[in-house]
Structures are given as C-alpha cells and as structure tokens.
C-alpha positions in Angstrom: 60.8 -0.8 57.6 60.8 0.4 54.1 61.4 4.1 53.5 59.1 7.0 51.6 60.5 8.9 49.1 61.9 12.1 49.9 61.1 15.3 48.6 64.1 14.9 45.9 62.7 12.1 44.7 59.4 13.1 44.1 60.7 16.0 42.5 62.8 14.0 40.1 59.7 11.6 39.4 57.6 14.6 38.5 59.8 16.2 36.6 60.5 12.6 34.5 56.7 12.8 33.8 56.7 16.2 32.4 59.6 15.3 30.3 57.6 12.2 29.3 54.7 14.1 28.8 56.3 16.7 26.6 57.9 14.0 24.7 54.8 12.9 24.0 52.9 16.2 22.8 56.1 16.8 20.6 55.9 13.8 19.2 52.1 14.1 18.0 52.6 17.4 17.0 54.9 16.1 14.6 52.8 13.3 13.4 50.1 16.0 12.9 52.2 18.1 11.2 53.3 15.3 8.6 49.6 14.2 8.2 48.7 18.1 7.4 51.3 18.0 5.0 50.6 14.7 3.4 47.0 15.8 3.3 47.5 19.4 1.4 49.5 17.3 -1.0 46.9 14.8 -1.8 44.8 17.8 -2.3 47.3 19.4 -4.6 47.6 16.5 -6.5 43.6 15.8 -6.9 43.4 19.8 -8.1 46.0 19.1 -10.6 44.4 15.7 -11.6 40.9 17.3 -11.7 42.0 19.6 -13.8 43.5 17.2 -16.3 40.6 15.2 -16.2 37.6 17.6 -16.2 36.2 16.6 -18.9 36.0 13.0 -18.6 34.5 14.1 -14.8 31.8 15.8 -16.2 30.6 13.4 -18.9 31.8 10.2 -18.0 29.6 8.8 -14.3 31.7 5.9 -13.6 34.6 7.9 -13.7 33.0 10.9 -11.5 32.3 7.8 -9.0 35.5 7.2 -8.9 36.7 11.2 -8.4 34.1 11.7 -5.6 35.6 8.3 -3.9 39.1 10.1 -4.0 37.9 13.4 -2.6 36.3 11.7 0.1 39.4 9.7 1.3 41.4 13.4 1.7 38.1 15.0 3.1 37.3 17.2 0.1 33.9 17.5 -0.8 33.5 19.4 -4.6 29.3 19.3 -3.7 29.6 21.9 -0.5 29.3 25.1 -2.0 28.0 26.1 -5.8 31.1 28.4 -5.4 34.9 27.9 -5.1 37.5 26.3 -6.7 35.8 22.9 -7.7 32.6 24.9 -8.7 34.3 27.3 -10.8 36.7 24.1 -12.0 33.9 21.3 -12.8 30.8 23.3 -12.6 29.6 19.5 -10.9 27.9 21.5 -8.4 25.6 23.1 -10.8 25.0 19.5 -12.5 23.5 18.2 -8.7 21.4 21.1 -8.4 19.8 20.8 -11.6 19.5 16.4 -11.1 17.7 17.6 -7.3 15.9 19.9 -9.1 14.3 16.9 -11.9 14.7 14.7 -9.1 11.8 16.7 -6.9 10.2 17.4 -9.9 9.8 13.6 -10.8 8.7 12.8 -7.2 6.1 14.8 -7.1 4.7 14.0 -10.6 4.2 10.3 -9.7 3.2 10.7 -6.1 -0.3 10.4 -7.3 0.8 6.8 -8.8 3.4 5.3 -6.1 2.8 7.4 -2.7 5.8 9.0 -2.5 8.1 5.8 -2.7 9.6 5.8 -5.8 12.2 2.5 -6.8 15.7 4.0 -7.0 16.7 2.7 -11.0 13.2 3.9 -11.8 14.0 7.1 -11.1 17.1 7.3 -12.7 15.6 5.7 -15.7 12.8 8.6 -15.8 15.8 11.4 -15.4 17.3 9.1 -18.4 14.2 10.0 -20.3 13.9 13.7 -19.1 17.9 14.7 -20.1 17.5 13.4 -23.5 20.1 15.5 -24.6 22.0 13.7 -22.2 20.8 10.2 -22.3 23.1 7.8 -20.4 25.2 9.8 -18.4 23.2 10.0 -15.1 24.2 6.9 -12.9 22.6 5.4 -9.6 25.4 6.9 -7.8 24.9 10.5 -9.3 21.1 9.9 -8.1 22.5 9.0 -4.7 24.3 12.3 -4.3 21.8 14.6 -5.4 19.1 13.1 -2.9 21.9 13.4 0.1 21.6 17.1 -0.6 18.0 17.4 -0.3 18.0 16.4 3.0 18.0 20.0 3.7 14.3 20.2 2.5 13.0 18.2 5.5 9.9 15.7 5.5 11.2 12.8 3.3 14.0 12.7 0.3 15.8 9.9 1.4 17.2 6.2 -0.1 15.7 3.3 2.1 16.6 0.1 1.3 13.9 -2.7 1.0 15.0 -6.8 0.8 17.3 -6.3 -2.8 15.7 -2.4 -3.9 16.8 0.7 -2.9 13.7 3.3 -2.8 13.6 6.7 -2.8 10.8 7.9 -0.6 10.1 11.7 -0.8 7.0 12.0 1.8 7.4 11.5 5.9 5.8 8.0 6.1 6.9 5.6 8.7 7.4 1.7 7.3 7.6 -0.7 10.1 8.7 -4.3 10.0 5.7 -5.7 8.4 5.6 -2.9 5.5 8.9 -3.8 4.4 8.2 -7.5 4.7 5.2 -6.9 2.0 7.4 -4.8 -0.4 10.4 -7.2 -0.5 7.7 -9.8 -1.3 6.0 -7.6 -3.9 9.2 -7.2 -5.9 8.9 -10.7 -7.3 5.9 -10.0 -9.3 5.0 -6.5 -8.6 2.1 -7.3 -6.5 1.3 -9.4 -3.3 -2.7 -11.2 -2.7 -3.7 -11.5 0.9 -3.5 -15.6 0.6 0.1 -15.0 -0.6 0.9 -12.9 2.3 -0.2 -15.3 4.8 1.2 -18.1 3.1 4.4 -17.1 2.0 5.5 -14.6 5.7 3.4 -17.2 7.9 1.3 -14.4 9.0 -2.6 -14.5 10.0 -5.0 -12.9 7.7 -6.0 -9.9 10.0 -2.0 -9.4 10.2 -2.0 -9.2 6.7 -5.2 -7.4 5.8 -3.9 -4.4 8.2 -0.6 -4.2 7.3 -2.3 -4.7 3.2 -4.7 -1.4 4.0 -2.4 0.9 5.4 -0.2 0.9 2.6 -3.3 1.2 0.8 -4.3 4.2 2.6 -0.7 5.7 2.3 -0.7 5.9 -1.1 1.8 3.1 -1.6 -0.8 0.4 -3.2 -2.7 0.0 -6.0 -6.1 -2.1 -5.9 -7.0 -4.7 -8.6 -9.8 -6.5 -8.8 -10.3 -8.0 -12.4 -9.1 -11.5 -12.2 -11.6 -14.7 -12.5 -10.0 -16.4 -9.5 -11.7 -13.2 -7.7 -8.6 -12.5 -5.5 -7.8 -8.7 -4.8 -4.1 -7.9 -6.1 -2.3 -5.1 -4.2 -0.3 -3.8 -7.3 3.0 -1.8 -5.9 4.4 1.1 -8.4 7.3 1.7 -6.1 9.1 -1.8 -7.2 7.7 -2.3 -10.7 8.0 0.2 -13.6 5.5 3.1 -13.3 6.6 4.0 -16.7 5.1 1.2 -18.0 1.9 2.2 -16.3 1.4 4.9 -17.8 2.2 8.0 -19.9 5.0 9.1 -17.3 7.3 9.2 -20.3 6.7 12.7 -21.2 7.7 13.8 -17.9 
C-alpha cells in the first residue's frame, strides 16, 4: 500500500513553491527593472537626438516620419500635450494643430462638391496650395497624424481606405460593401455608368441603380448627363481631383 505524505513533507513541498515562486517574482522584477532602465535611456538618447536634429524635424517630413517612428518604438508620443518638453523643444505640436485646423477648414469648403469624402493626396495637395509659404513640406503621413487627433471632434474625421485610395471622410456616413465596390471602380476613370456597374461587379441593375442613388443622395456623386451615347455618368470628386473642378485653388 503506498503511503501519503506526512505533514513534513507537505510542509517542505510548500515551502519549495514559495521559494519557487519568489524566485520567480525576483526574477521579473529584475527584468522590469532593466527594461525601465533601457527604456529611460532610449528616451535620453531620442531628447538628446531631437535636440540635435530639430531643425531638420521641423522642415524636413520624411525625416519627421522617421522621428515619430522612433518615439513610438520607446512609447513617447511628442503630439500628447501642446506643452512639455517636446512642445517647448520642437513646437511640432503647434504645427498639427494648425494642419487640423486647414485640414477642417478644407473639408468643410468642398463638402458641397465631394460629400464629405475627400481623397487623402487631394487633401494634402490643397494644404500644399494653402501653406504656400511652405510649399512641399506637408507629407501624407503629416496628414495622417493630424486627422488621428481630430478624432476628438466626433461624427467623422477619419482615413478609410477604398480598393488602392485612402479617403478622408469628415461626415458620419455609413459605406457598406457595395459603396466601396462602386468607389474602387470609379477610381479608374473618375466615374462609373450604371451598364458599367452591372457589367464590370456582375451585379443586377436594381442592385446598381440603389447602391448609384444613395451615394447620390449622400452627397458623394455628381450627375452627368451630356454625352450622345445618352448614358448618365456618376462623376465621384472624392477619387478624382476636385481642384481641377473648380476654383478650389484659392482655398
């Protein structure tokens, strides 16, 4: 008959697990410890660089892509607060405000035109045009972070991507499968016929025609009706250049 443990021995096996287990909480406190360390060196180091490099941070996007890739690897973001060290160091929180600020400002001046869904290098291309001063040195990415922080304004501001595009759409509305469908397809020629819809996605015409009118209700198409071969085109501002549309220039 095989024998229990006694009391001794369970003792000794409990007090093995607390050694074990003590072990064990020593031993990731000291891995924390190093990583806290490591990690308030990287961020020394990125101070010090920053501060060598300001300059080429403030005026040079592909390189401020690069500095906002490094702060997020050592969870330092310098787009928090409009106050601090990296405010007071780059002033780069003052330079997103201000593109958020053109950014709304351009939405809401071609809402009329596009209904709310504005193409992504369009919009940078109209900032382009509106920071003459500072012609060239807004990129996609610069774009991308200033929209992230108007989130906070609620109902829209946000980057959707559609087939190759990215869009910016700055109003609450809702695409579904078949929206998106029509948009990729509209990017090839900047507008989409009814026949081409059905022929091209292998969709019915009452499919078509209802998915055709309310984007056409949402703002988001443009009717034309001038062609000899007396088709309708659904002309789509949000994935062809609005600029060339009309006088958004002097925006």
């Amino acid at each position: 008959m095989r024998r229990r443990p006694g009391i001794g021995g369970l003792q000794t096996a409990a007090a093995a697990r607390d050694q074990y287990r003590l072990l064990g909480e020593n031993v990731a406190k000291i891995r924390t410890d190093m990583m806290k360390e490591q990690l308030s060196t990287f961020r020394s180091q990125l101070e010090d660089f920053a501060r060598k490099h300001k300059n080429d941070i403030r005026k040079n996007p592909a390189f401020r892509s690069q500095f906002h890739e490094m702060c997020a690897k050592v969870g330092v973001d310098p787009l928090a607060s409009n106050k601090g060290f990296w405010a007071e160091l780059l002033g780069i929180g003052d330079f997103y405000y201000e593109l958020g600020v053109q950014i709304v400002d351009i939405c809401l001046a071609t809402r009329p035109l596009n209904g709310g869904l504005i193409n992504l290098q369009e919009l940078c291309n109209l900032l382009r045009q509106r920071r003459k001063s500072d012609r060239g040195v807004v990129s996609e990415d610069d774009c991308l972070r200033a929209i992230s922080k108007l989130k906070v304004l609620g109902s829209g501001f946000e980057v959707i991507s559609v087939g190759k595009k990215k869009l910016v759409r700055s109003v609450p509305t809702e695409l579904n499968k078949d929206h998106n469908e029509i948009l990729e397809l509209a990017q090839g020629q900047g507008f989409v016929t009814v026949d081409e819809v059905e022929r091209r996605l292998s969709w019915t015409s009452g499919r078509a025609i209802d998915a055709l009118d309310t984007l056409l209700d949402e703002g988001l198409a443009m009717i034309d009706d001038g062609h000899k071969d007396g088709k309708r085109r659904y002309w789509f501002p949000c994935v062809s250049p609005i600029s060339s549309l009309t006088g958004i220039d002097s925006l």
